[in-house]
N, C-alpha and C positions, 0 to 999 in steps of 0.2 A: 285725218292725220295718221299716218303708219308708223307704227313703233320701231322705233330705232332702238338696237342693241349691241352695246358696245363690252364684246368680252378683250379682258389683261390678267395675266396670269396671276394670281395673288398667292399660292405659296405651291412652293411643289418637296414633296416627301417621296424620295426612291423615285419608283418609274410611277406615283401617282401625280395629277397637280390639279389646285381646285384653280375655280376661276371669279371673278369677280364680275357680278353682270349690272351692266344700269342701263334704267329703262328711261325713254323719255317720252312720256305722253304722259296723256290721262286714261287710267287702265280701265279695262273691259273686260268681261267676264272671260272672253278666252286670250287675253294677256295674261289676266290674274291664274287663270290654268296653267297655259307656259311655264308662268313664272314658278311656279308652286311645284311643277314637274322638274323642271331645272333644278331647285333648292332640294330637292330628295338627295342626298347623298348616292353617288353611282364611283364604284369602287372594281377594279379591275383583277382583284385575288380576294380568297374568303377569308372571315372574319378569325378563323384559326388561323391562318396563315401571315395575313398580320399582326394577330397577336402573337404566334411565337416568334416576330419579328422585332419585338418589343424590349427591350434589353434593361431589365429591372437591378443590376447586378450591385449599381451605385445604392439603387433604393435598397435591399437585402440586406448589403453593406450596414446603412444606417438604420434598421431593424432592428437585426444584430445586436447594433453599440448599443440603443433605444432598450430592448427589451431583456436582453443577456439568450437572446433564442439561438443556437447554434446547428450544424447538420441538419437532422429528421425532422425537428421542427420549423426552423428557418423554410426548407424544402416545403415544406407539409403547408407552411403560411403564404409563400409563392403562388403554390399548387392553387389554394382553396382563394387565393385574391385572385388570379388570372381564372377561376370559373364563376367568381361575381360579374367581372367584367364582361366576360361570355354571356350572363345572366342578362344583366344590363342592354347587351344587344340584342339578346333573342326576345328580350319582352321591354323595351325602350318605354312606355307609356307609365311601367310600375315601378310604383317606388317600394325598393328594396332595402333593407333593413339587413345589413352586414352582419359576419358575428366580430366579435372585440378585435380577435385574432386580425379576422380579413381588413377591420379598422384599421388597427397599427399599421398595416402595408398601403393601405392607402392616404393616412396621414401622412408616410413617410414619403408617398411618391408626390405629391401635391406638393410640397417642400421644393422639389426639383420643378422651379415653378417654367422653365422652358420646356423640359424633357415633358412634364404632366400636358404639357396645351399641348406639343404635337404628337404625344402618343394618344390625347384623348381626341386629335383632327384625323389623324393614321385611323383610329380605329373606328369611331363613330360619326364622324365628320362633323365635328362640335364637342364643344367641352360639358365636360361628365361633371355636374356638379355637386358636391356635398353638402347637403344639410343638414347640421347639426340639432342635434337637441330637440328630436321631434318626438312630440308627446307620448305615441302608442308606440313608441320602437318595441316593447316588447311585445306587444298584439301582433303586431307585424311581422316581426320576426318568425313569431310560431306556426303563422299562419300563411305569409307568402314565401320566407326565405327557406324556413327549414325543407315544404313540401319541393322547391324549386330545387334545391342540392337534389333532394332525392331523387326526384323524376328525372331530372336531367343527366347526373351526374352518377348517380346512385351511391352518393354519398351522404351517410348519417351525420350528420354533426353532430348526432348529442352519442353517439358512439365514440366518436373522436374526443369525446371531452368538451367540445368546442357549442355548448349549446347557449351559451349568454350574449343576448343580442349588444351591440351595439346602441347611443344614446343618437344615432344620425340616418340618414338618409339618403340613395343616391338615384 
């Protein structure tokens, strides 16, 4: 029997669109390759470029009212959530440990529970999940978040003030 594959467009964002595949047989190791190569997310612009396409201005908004954060730090809390998310895609497998700050902007964007799904389908091709209340967030923090700002980014957190992890996980 030869595999039948039937694609229908199932969402489309800008000039991207994924597709919806089903398969009908009983798979075989090089179906189950296929298939597994198809579900790789394949994205037609880089992962900066969707992300500054990303329009946080609602969530900011509710930061803001949320925290009393206004200008440099509002900015500064922007800044250091869009290089978690960065974070997130250059290293997908780890789980990263936020600081408090980059928390708050991501609690507040999950709130905008449509805008969160296709900003987290636009950017990773699947939703970015947070897990809360994970035991060693502060192990973690010290050990994978803070080195990862640096290298990456070449940003200190515990210069910025900003060195208290988060009680979650993404």
């Amino acid at each position: 029997m030869k595999m039948k594959i039937i694609y229908r467009p199932l969402l489309h964002i800008g000039d991207t669109s994924r597709t919806l595949l089903f398969v009908y047989e009983r798979p075989t190791m090089e179906s189950l390759s296929i298939m597994s190569a198809l579900r790789q997310p394949q994205f037609d612009t880089s992962f900066e470029s969707r992300l500054a396409s990303v329009d946080l201005t609602a969530v900011m908004a509710h930061v803001a009212t949320d925290t009393g954060l206004g200008g440099t730090d509002l900015a500064r809390a922007e800044l250091l959530y869009r290089q978690f998310l960065t974070l997130k895609a250059r290293y997908p497998a780890t789980q990263m440990v936020p600081p408090k700050l980059v928390d708050e902007v991501w609690h507040a964007h999950i709130t905008f529970t449509r805008q969160y799904f296709l900003d987290c389908d636009l950017l990773f091709g699947e939703y970015l999940h947070h897990s809360p209340d994970l035991a060693d967030s502060v192990s973690s923090f010290e050990q994978v978040t803070l080195p990862a700002y640096q290298a990456e980014f070449g940003v200190n957190l515990k210069a910025y003030g900003i060195a208290s992890a988060a009680s979650c996980a993404g």
